[in-house]
matplotlib code that plots the C-alpha trace (Angstrom):
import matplotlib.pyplot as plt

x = [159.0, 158.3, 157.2, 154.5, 156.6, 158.0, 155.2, 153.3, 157.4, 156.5, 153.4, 153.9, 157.3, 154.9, 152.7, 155.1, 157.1, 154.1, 152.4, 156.0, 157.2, 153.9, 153.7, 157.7, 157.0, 154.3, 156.9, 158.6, 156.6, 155.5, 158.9, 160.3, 159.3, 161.6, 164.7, 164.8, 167.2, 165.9, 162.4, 163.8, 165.8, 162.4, 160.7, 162.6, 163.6, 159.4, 158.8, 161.2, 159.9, 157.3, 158.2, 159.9, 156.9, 155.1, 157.6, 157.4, 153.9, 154.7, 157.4, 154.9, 152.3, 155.0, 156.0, 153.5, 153.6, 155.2, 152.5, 154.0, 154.8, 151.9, 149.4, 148.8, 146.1, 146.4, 144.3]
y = [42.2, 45.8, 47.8, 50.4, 53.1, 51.9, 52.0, 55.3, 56.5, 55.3, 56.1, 59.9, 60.1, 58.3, 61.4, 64.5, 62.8, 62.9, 66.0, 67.7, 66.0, 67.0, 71.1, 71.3, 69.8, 72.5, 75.3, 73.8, 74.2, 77.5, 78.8, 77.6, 80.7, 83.1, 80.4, 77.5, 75.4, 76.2, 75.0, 72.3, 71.5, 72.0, 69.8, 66.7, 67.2, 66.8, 64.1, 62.0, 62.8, 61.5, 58.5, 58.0, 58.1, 55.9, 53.5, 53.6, 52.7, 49.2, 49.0, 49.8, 46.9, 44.4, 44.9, 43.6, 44.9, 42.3, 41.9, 43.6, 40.9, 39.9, 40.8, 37.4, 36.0, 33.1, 29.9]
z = [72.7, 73.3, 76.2, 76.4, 76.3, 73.0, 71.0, 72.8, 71.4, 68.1, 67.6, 68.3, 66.4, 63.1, 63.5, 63.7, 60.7, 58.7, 59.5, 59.9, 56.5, 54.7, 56.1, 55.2, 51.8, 51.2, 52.3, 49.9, 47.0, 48.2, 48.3, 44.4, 42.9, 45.6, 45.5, 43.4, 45.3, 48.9, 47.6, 46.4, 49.5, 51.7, 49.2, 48.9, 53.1, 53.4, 51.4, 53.0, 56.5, 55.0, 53.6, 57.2, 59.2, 56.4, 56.9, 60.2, 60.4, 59.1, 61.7, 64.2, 62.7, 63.4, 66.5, 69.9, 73.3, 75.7, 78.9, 81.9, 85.0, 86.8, 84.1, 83.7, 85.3, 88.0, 88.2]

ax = plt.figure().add_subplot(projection="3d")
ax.plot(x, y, z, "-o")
ax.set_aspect("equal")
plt.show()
């Protein structure tokens, strides 16, 4: 279905949305005391990177690599 590419794509795009998501979601909650609606913004901007790169773990379960031409072996 999907190259190699693909899912090396994935796979690193999963990981900066969760690690991304999570450190601007604790800028986030650092910053509420010095401006309520910019920690607020920073917070709810995290947690859905988040949630994104959850998500797109589950995305990345279902998909398989397709073998390239010629992997297959000949009898």
């Amino acid at each position: 279905m999907t190259n190699r590419r693909t899912l090396e794509r994935i796979d690193t795009l999963v990981w900066v949305l969760i690690f991304g998501g999570l450190l601007t979601l604790v800028l986030g909650i650092a910053s509420h005391d010095e401006t309520a609606v910019g920690g607020w913004s920073l917070s709810v901007l995290g947690a859905l990177a988040t949630i994104a790169g959850i998500v797109l773990i589950f995305v990345r379960s279902r998909l398989h690599e397709t073998p390239e031409a010629g992997a297959e072996s000949k009898p």
